[in-house]
C-alpha positions in Angstrom: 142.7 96.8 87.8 145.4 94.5 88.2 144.5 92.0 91.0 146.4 89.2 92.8 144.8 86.8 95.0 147.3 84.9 97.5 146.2 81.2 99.2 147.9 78.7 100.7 146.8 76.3 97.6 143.9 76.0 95.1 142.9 72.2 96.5 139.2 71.4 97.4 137.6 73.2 100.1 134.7 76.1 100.7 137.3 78.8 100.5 139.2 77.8 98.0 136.1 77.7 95.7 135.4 80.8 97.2 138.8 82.4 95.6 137.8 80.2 92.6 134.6 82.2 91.8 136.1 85.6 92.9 139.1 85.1 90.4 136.8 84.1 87.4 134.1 86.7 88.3 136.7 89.4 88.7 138.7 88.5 85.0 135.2 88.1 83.1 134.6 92.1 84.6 137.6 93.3 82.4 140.2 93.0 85.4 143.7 91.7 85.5 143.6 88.8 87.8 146.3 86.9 89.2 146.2 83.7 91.7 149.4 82.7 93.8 149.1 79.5 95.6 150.5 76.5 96.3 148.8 74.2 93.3 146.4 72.1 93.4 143.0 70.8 91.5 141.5 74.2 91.2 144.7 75.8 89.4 143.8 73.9 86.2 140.4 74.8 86.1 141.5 78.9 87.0 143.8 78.7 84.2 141.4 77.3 82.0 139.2 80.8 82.2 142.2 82.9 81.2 143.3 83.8 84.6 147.2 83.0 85.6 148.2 80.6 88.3 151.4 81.3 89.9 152.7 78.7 92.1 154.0 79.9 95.1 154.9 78.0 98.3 152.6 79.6 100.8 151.0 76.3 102.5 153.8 75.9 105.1 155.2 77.6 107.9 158.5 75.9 107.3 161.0 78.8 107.3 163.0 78.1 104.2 159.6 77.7 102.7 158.7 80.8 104.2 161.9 82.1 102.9 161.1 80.9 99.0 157.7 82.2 99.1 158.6 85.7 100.1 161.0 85.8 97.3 159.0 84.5 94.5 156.2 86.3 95.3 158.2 89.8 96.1 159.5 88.7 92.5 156.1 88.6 90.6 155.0 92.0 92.7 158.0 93.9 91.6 157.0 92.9 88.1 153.9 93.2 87.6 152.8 96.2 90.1 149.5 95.3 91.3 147.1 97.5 92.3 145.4 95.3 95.0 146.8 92.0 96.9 144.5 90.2 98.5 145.4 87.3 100.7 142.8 84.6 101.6 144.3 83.0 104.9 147.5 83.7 107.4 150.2 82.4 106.0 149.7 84.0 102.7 148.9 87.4 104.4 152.2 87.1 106.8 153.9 86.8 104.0 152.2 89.8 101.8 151.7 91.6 104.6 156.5 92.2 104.9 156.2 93.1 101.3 153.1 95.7 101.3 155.9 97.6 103.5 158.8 97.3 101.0 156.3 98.1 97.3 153.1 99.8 99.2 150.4 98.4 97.5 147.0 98.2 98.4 146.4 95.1 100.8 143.4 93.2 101.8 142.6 89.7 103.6 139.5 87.4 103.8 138.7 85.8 107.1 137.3 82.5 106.1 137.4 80.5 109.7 138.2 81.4 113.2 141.8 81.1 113.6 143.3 79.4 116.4 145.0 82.4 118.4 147.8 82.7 121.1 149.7 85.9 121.4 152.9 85.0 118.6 150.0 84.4 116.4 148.0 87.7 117.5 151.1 89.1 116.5 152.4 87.2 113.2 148.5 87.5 112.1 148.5 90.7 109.6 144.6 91.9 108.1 145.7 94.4 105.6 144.0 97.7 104.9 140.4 96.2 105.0 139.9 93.0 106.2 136.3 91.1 104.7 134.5 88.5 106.5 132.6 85.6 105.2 130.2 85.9 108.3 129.0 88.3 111.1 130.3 85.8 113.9 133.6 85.5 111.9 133.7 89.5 112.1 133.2 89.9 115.4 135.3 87.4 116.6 138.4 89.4 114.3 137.4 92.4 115.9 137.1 91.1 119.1 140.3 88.6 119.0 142.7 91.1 116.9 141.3 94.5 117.7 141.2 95.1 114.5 139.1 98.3 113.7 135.5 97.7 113.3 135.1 100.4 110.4 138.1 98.5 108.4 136.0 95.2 108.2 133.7 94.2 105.8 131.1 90.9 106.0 131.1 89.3 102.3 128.8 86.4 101.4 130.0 83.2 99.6 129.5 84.3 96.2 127.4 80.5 94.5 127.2 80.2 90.5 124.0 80.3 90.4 123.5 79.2 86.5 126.1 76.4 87.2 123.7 75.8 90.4 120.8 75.5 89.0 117.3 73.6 89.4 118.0 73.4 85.4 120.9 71.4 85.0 121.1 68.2 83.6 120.0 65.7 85.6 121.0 62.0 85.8 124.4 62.8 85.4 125.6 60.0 88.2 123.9 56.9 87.3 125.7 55.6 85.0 128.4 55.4 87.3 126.2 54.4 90.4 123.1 52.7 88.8 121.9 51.9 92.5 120.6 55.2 92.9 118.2 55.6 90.1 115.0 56.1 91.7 116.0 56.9 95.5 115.8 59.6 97.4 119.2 61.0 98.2 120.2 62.6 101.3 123.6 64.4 99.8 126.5 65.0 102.8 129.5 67.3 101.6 132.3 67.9 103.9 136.1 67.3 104.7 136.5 64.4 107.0 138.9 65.0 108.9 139.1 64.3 112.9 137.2 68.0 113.5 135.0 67.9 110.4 133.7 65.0 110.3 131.3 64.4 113.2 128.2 65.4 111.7 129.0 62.7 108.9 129.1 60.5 111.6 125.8 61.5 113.0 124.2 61.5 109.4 125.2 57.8 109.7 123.6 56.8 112.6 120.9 58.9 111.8 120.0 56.4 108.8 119.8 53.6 111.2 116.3 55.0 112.0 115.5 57.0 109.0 116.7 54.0 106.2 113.9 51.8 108.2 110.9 54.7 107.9 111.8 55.8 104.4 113.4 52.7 102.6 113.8 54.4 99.4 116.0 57.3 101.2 119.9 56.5 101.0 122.6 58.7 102.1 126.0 60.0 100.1 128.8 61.1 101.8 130.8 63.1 99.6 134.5 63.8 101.2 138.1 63.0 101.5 140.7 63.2 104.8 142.2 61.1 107.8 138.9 60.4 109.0 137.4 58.9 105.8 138.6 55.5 106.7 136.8 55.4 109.6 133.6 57.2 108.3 133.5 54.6 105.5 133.7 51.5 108.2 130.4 53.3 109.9 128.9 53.4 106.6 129.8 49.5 106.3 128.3 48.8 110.1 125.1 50.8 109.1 124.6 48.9 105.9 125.1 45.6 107.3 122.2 46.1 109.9 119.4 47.6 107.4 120.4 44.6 105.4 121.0 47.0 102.4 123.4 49.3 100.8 121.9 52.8 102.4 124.9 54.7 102.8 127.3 55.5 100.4 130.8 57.1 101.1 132.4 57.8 97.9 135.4 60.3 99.3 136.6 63.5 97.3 135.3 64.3 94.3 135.4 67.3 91.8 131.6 66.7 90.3 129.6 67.6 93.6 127.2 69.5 91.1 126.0 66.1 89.4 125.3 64.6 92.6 123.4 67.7 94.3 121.1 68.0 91.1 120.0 64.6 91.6 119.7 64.5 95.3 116.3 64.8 97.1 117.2 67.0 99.9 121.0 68.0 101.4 122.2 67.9 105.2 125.1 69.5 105.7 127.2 72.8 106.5 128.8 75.5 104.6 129.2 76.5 101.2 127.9 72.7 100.2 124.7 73.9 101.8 124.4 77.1 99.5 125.1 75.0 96.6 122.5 72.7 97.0 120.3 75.1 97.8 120.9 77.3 94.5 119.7 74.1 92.5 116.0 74.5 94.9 117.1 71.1 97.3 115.2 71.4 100.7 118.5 71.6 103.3 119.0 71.1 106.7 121.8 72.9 107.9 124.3 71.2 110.2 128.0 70.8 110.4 130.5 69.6 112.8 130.6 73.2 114.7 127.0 73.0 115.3 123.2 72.1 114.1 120.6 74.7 112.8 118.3 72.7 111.3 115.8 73.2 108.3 116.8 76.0 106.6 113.4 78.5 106.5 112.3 81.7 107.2 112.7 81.2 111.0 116.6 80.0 110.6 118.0 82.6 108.5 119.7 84.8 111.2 121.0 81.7 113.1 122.6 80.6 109.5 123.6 84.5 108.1 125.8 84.7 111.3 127.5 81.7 111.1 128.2 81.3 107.2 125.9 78.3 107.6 128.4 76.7 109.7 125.5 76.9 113.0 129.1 77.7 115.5 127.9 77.9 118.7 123.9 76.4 118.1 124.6 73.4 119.5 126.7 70.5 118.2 125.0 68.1 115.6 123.1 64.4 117.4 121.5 61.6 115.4 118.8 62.5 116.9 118.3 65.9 115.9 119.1 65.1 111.7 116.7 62.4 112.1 114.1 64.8 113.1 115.0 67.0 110.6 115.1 64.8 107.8 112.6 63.2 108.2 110.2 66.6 108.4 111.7 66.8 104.9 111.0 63.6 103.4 108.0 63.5 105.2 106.6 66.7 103.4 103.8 66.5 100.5 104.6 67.5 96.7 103.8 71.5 97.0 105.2 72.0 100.2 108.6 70.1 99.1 108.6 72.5 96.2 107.8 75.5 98.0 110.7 74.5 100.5 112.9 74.4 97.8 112.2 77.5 95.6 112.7 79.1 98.9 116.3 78.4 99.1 116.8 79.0 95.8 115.4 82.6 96.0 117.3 83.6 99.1 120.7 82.2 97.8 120.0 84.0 93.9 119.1 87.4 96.4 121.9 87.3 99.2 124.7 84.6 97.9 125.3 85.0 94.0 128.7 85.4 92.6 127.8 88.8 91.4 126.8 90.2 95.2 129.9 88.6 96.5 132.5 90.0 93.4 130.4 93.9 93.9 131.5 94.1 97.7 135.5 93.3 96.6 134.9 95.2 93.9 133.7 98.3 95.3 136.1 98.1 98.2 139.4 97.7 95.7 138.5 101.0 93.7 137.6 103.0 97.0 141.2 101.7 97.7 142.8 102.5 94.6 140.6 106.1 94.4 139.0 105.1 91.5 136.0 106.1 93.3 135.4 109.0 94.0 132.3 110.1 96.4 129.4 111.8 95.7 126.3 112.9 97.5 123.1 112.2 95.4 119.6 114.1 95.8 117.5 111.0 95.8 118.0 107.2 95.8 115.1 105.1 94.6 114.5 101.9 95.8 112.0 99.6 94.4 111.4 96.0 92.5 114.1 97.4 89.4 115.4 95.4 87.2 113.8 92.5 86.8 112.0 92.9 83.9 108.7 93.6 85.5 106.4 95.9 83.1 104.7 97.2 85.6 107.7 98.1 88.3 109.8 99.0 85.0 106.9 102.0 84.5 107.6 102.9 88.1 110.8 103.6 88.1 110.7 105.2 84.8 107.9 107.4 86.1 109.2 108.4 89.7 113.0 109.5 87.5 110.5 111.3 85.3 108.5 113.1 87.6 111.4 113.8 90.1 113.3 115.7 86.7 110.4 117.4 85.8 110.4 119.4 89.5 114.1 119.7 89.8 116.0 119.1 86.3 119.5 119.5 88.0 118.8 115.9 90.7 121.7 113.7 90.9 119.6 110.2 91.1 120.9 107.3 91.9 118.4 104.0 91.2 118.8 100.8 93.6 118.3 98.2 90.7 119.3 94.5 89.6 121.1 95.6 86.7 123.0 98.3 87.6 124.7 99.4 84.0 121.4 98.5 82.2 119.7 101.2 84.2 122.3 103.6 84.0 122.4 103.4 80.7 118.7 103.9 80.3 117.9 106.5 82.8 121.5 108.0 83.2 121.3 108.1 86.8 124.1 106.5 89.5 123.0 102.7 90.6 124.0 100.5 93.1 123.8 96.9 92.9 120.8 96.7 95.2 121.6 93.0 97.2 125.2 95.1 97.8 124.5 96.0 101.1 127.8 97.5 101.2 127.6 99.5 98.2 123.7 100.2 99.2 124.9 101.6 102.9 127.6 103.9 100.9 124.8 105.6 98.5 122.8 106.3 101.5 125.4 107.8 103.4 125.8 110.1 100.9 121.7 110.8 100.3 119.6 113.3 100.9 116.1 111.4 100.3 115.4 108.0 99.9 112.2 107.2 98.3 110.9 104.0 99.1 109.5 103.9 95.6 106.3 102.4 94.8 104.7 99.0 94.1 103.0 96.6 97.4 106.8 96.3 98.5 105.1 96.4 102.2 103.6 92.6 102.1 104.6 88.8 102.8 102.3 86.8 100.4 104.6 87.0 97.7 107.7 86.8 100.0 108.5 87.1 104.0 112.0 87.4 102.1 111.3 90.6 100.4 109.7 92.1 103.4 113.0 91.3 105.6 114.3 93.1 102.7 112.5 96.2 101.6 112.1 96.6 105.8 115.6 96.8 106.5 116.6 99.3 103.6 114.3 101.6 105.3 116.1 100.7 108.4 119.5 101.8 107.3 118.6 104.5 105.2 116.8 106.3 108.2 119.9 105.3 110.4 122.0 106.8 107.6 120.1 110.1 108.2 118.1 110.2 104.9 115.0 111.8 104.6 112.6 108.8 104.1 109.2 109.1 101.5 107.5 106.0 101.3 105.9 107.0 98.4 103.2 105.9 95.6 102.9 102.6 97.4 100.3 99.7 98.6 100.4 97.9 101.9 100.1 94.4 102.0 98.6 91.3 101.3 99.8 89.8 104.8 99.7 86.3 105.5 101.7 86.2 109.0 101.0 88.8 112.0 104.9 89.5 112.5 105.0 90.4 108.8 102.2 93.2 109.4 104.1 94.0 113.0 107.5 93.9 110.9 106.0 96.5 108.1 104.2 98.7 110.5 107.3 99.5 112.6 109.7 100.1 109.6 106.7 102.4 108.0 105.9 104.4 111.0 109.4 105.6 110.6 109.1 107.4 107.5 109.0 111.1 107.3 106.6 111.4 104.5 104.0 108.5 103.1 101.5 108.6 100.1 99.8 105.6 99.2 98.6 104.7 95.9 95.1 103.3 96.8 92.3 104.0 99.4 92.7 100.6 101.3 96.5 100.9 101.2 95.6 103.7 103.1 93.2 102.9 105.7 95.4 100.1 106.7 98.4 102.5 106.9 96.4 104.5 109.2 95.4 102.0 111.5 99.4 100.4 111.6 100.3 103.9 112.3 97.5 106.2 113.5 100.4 108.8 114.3 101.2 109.2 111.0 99.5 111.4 108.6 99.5 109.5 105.2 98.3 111.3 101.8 96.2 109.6 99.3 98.5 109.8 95.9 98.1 107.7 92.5 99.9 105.1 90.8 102.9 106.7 89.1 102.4 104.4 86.2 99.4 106.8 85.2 101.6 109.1 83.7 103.0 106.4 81.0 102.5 107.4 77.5 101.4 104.5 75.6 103.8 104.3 72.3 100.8 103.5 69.7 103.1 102.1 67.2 102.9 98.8 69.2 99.2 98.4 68.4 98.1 95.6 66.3 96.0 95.6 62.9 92.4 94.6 62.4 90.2 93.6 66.2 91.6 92.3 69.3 91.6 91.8 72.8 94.9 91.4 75.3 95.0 89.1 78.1 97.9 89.7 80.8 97.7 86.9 83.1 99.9 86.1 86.1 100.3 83.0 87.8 96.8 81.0 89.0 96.0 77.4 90.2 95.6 75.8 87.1 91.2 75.4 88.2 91.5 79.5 87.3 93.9 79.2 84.8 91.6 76.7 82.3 88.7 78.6 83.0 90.5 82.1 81.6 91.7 80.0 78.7 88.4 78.8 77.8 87.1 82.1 78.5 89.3 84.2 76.0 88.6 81.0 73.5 84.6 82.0 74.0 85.3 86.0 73.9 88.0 85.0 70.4 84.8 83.6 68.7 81.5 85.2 69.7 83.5 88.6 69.4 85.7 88.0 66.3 88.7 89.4 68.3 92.3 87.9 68.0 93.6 87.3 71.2 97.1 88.5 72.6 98.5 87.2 75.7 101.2 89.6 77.2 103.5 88.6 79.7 103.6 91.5 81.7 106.7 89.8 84.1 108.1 87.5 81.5 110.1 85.2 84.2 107.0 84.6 86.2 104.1 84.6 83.6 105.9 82.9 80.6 104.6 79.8 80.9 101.1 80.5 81.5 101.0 82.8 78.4 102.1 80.2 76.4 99.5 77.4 78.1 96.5 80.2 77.8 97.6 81.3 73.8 97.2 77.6 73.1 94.1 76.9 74.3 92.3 79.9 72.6 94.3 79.9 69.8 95.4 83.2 70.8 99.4 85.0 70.3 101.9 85.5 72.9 103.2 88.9 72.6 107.6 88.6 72.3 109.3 89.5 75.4 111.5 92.7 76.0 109.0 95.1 74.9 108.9 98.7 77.2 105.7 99.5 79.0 104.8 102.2 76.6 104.7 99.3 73.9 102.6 97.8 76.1 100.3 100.6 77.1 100.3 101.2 73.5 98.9 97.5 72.7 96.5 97.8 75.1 94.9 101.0 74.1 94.0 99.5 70.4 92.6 96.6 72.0 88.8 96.2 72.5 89.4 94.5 76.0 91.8 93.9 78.5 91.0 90.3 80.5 94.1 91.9 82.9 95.8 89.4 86.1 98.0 92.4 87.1 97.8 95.6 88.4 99.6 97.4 85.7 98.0 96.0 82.7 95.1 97.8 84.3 97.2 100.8 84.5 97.9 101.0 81.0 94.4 100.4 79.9 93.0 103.6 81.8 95.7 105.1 80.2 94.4 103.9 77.3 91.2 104.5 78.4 90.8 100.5 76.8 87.7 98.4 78.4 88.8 96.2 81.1 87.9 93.1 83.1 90.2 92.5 86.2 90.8 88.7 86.7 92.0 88.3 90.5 91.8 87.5 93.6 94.2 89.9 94.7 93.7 92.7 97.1 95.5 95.5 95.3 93.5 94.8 92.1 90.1 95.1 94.4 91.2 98.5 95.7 92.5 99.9 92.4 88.5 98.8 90.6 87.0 100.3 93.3 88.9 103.3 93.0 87.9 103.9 89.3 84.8 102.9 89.4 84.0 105.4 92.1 84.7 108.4 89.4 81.0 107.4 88.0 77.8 107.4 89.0 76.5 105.7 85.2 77.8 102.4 85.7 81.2 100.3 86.1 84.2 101.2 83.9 85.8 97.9 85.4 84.1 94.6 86.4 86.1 92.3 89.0 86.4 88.6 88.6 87.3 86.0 91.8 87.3 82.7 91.1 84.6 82.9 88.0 84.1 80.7 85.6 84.6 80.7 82.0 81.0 81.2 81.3 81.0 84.3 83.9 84.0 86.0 82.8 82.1 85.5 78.9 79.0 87.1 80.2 81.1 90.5 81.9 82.6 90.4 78.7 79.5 91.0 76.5 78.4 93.5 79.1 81.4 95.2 79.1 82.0 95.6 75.4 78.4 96.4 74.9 78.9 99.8 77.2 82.5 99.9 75.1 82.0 103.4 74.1 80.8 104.9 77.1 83.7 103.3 79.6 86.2 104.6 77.1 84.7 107.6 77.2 84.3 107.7 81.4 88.1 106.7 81.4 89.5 109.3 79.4 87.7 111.9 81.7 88.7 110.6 84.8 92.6 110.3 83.6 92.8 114.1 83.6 91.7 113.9 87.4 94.3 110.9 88.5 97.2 112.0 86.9 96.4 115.5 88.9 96.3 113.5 92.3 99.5 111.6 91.4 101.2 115.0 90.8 100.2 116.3 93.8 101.2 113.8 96.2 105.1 114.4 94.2 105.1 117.3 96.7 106.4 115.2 99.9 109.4 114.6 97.7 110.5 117.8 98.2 
């Protein structure tokens, strides 16, 4: 498509690196893409990527400004017939909004702020076709304040780089230029200081009055330009002079924020600054001149989704308050700094990437130029796809498999990460699933959803993915689906509003199997009005592609992540298994961006070989079927070796791992076919193996009988899909 995006100019600012991102996002997916503006230090950098920069005088509402712009821009529309104009504030979209009416071209707006409005305003204001909203309170206030229809308005997120905001990039970019912050912890400030932006700079300052005394290797940056910086800079001064050291720093605009958020300790601020920093995993307290949130967590995330991270209308920012708040934060030990900060970084990679942001404008500019056309699928599956997880990989492959088998002729269409990837694969229809636009459309047009296996139900690993996997139920039953929770586990839960959270979303569904018997149980007690069905892991039906089995005698280890206590005493382990045995020892990584690591640490130790990444789970069920023994961390390498019918030792502490041993091992009444490790020591783990390969034939023997039965309760339970 050819696209052109209208501002007033291209100068620093949250929406204008907003349009930034779009533009370059949109031109690197094959589009034609345009940017009219009024100049500035971002037109340099757009034309640098390939895409044009036309400038255009739409920063003033100066009639014979107004005048030029109209005809320079109905100029470049005339010539180069776009197929979509979008216009990113109200000048810009007064102006395009007088020439959709002479060319008729698609038109769109973004609301970035809360306009001022009086009724000549109301009137001049123009929201296109489809207007998109960076916020929930920033729709509502358009619907409310322009009556502007509610089914025409769309709520986009900041779309954040998140491989140019990274916890990976280089670090100790800004000392050079400011050697006096080597080896303090910076408190990072981003903002425009002018007379209305800049109070919570101000606050930050006083704040440090208190916080430079309790923490004297903390010192705070102000990064910024405007009227007010002036003034901001004389606090700065005044704050300085009575800690009797340089703790504040106000440095004005700059174009190299990144450098100075990678080597910051924690951010305060509002905003897209606050995203940023929290894509490279900094710990950030949310506040801005509009209002204060505070520490962004699990318990803030509503207060900062509906304000863009802005906090309008929480309660306007005090000294006191970031004090507090900052403090908590320097205050917190090692692991729970770390934890705090992988937080953010998950939540903005799942809800605030480029790619979610560029999918909604996307999807909305074919609908509008009927390049998409709709249609109604039998099933949508959505699960943990995409991500390169072995074990949720075999899931979805197995649920398409089994779902063609009954009915050849289903349209499918897979909620995934990586939408063309799995297209491509499975040939099914996707939907970007973090595209809660494009997510809400496929359901719409769905007959079943199928909540599609794997302990989605649970907060251990996440209280994120729960809020998640909780609400897609939500819409899809409000979208009228028919809703299978299907082949899945229920819990680990750490919080009681996680378990209260699950049990109201599953008590919902029209049809439930669970894969295990404790999955079940608990499912029955949530929701004693329910009538669950005890099904199978789909993964059981994988056939295990032998070719990827290995010459001569081995054992596979498929660890996950362990305090590093469990993780030496599995290394030293699979060294003592490596030599009594004579096996070879290969460690697979059965989620590659999680396990890695600890693959690499354990194939070192015993002198053992990491398995390459990218391999399918048939290669992998076809590894572990040669093997002698599986020492297997997660559930699916388990899986695989019943499928393979391969001796196994489960190495957990994990409840889903308990259920599934106890499940096979109550097939027999001659012994274990699986021994369960929690917190054992090397010499333990040894021991189950010699017991365990010394009954080798027998359990192979146990587990290629009971396959026949498992795989004939896992196609039973396919008949609540219907």
């Amino acid at each position: 498509m050819k696209i052109l995006l209208c501002t007033m100019k291209m100068d620093i600012g949250g929406a204008e690196t907003h349009i930034l991102e779009l533009a370059k996002a949109l031109y690197a997916r094959g589009h034609d893409v345009t940017v009219a503006s009024g100049g500035g230090r971002f037109a340099a950098e757009l034309e640098r990527t390939g895409v044009e920069h036309v400038n255009v005088p739409l920063y003033s509402k100066n009639p014979f400004l107004l005048a030029a712009a109209e005809i320079k821009l109905s100029s470049l529309i005339a010539r180069e017939k776009f197929d979509i104009v979008h216009a990113h504030a109200r000048i810009p979209a007064f102006v395009c909004g007088k020439l959709q009416k002479k060319y008729g071209f698609r038109f769109v707006t973004t609301a970035h702020y809360d306009f001022r409005v009086t009724p000549l305003l109301r009137k001049m204001t123009d929201w296109g076709e489809h207007c998109f909203a960076v916020s929930p309170d920033i729709k509502d206030y358009v619907i409310k304040n322009y009556a502007f229809p509610k089914k025409n308005i769309t709520v986009v997120p900041n779309g954040i780089d998140t491989d140019v905001f990274s916890p990976s990039s280089p670090a100790g970019e800004i000392f050079g230029e400011f050697p006096e912050l080597k080896d303090k912890r910076i408190i990072l400030h981003v903002s425009r200081l002018e007379e209305y932006s800049s109070l919570c700079a101000k606050c930050l300052i006083k704040a440090m009055e208190r916080i430079g005394v309790d923490f004297p290797d903390s010192v705070l940056v102000i990064i910024g330009g405007g009227k007010d910086f002036d003034f901001v800079s004389e606090l700065a001064e005044r704050t300085n002079s009575k800690l009797g050291r340089k703790a504040v720093f106000a440095l004005g605009a700059r174009t190299d924020v990144r450098k100075f958020i990678t080597d910051s300790y924690m951010f305060a601020g509002p905003s897209r600054a606050a995203l940023e920093a929290m894509a490279c995993g900094k710990p950030t307290v949310v506040s801005g001149s509009q209002g204060h949130i505070g520490i962004f967590s699990m318990e803030t995330i509503p207060d900062c989704e509906k304000t863009n991270f802005c906090g309008r209308d929480m309660g306007i920012p005090t000294s006191e308050k970031l004090c507090r708040d900052i403090s908590a934060v320097l205050s917190t030990k090692e692991e729970e700094y770390t934890s705090l900060g992988n937080f953010c970084r998950e939540y903005v990679c799942g809800h605030y990437s480029v790619g979610i942001m560029t999918d909604i404008y996307e999807r909305e500019y074919e609908r509008l130029s009927k390049i998409v056309t709709g249609k109604r699928h039998d099933y949508t599956l959505c699960g943990y796809y995409g991500f390169g997880n072995l074990g949720d990989e075999a899931l979805e492959e197995c649920i398409i498999s089994s779902v063609r088998e009954k009915n050849p002729s289903a349209d499918i269409c897979v909620m995934t990460h990586t939408p063309k990837k799995t297209s491509r694969r499975f040939s099914v229809g996707t939907v970007q699933r973090m595209n809660i636009f494009a997510v809400s459309k496929a359901l719409k047009n769905t007959d079943t959803f199928i909540f599609g296996g794997g302990n989605l139900l649970q907060d251990k690993t996440s209280s994120q993915s729960l809020v998640y996997y909780t609400k897609m139920l939500d819409i899809a039953k409000k979208k009228g689906c028919r809703t299978v929770i299907f082949a899945n586990g229920l819990g680990p839960f750490e919080k009681a509003s996680g378990l209260r959270l699950a049990a109201r979303a599953a008590a919902e569904a029209d049809e439930v199997s669970m894969r295990e018997s404790y999955s079940l149980e608990l499912f029955r007690e949530l929701c004693p009005v329910s009538d669950p069905i005890l099904g199978f892991d789909p993964a059981i039906t994988v056939v295990p592609d032998m070719s990827a089995k290995r010459d001569g005698r081995y054992f596979v280890v498929a660890p996950k992540f362990f305090s590093r206590t469990a993780e030496r005493e599995l290394t030293e382990a699979a060294g003592n298994i490596s030599r009594e045995f004579g096996l070879k020892a290969y460690i697979l990584p059965m989620y590659e961006k999680e396990d890695a690591s600890v693959c690499r640490r354990i194939a070192y130790g015993c002198n053992g070989e990491v398995v390459n990444g990218g391999i399918s789970p048939q290669e992998a069920a076809g590894l572990i079927s040669g093997a002698e023994l599986l020492l297997g961390s997660r559930l699916h390498s388990l899986i695989f070796a019943t499928v393979g019918a391969c001796p196994m030792i489960a190495v957990s502490d994990d409840i889903k791992l308990f259920s599934y041993v106890d499940m096979i091992n109550a097939k027999t009444d001659s012994g274990r076919l699986c021994y369960l490790t929690e917190d054992s020591g090397a010499e333990e783990i040894t021991k189950l193996a010699f017991e365990t390969l010394s009954s080798s034939v027998n359990i192979r023997a146990l587990l290629s009988r009971g396959l026949d039965e498992w795989k004939k309760t896992y196609i039973k339970s396919l008949d609540i899909l219907r």
